[in-house]
C-alpha positions as a printed Julia matrix, in Angstrom:
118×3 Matrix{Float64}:
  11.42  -16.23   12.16
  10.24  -13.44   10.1
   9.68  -15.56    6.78
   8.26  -18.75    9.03
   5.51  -16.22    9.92
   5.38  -15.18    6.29
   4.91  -18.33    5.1
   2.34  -19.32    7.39
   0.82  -15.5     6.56
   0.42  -16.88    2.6
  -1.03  -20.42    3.76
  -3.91  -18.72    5.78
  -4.88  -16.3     3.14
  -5.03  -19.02    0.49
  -6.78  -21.62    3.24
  -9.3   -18.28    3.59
  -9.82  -17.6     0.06
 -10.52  -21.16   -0.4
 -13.04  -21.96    2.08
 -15.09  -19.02    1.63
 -15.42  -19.73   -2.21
 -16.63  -23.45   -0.82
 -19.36  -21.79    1.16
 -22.86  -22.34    0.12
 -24.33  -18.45   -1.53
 -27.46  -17.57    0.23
 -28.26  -15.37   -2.51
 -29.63  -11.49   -2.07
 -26.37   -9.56   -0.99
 -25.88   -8.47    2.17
 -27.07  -11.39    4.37
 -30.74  -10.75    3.6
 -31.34  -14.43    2.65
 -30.64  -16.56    5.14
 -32.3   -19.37    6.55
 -32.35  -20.03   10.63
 -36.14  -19.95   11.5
 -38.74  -17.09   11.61
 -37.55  -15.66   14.8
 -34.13  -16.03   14.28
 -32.28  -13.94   11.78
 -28.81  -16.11   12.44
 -28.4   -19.21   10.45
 -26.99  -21.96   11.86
 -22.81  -22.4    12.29
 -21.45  -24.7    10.1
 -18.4   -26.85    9.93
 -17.43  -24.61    7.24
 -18.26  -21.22    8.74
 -16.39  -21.9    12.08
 -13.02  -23.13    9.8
 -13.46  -19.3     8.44
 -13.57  -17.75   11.78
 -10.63  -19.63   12.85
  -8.03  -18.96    9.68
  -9.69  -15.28    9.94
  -8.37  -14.93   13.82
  -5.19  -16.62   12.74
  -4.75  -14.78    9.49
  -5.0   -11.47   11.5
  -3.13  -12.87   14.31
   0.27  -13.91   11.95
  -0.67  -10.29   10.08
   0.02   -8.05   14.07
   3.11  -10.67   14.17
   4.56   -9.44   11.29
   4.02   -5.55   11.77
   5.44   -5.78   15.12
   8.24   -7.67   13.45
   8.61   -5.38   11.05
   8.72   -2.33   13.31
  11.24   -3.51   15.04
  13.54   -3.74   12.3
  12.8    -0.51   11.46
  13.44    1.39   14.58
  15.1     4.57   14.34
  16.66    4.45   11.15
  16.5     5.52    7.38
  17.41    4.08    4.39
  19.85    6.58    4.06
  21.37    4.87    7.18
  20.9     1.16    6.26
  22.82    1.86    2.9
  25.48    3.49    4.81
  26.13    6.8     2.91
  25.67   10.57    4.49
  22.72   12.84    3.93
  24.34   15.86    1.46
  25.25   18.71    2.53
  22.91   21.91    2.24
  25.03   24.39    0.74
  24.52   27.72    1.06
  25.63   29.44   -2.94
  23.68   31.93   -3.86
  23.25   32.11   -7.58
  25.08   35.03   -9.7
  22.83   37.84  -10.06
  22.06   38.65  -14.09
  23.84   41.52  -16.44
  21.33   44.38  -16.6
  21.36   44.29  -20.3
  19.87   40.53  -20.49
  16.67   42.34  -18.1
  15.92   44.99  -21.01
  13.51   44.4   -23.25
  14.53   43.07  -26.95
  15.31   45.77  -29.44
  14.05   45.6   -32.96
  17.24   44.21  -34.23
  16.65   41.67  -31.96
  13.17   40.04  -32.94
  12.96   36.4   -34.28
  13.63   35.23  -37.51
  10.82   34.04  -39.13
  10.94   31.18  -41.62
  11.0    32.32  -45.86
  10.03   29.69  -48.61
  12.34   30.0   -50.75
């Protein structure tokens, strides 16, 4: 059922794509240039413009399908779960606590070598 809807899903969205790239521009973004009369700032529906609403309503219609479908699957469970192994175990070791000598500061016997050319 899931990949049925899927499928359909991928149609609409190419179906979309397509007839919105077949649309006549009206030029100057934002819907400034549109045509419709003097009074009216709506131009007229076409064929083309009511095929968009409708693979837009079922596009977003087959997109709620598959998020409900999708939460149902996922009810209640991790992946954790689905793979079937436990969650480790906190454990509770508490680290070994250093010599005092390593927290004293290095002696001069102790400095770095520094490189010699030879």
């Amino acid at each position: 059922m899931e990949n049925v809807i899927l499928i359909v899903h991928l149609i609409l969205a190419l179906g979309l794509i397509g007839v919105v790239l077949l649309q006549r521009s009206e030029g100057g973004g934002l819907g400034m240039g549109g045509g419709g009369g003097a009074i009216s700032g709506r131009a007229a529906a076409t064929a083309l413009g009511k095929l968009t609403w409708l693979l837009a309503i079922a596009f977003i219609c087959t997109s709620i399908a598959l998020t409900v479908l999708a939460a149902q699957k996922a009810a209640g469970t991790s992946v954790i779960d689905r793979l079937g192994g436990s969650a480790p175990a906190a454990e509770d070791v508490v680290p070994p606590l250093p010599d005092a000598q390593d927290l004293l500061p290095p002696s001069d016997g102790d400095a770095p070598l520094v490189p010699k050319a030879d």
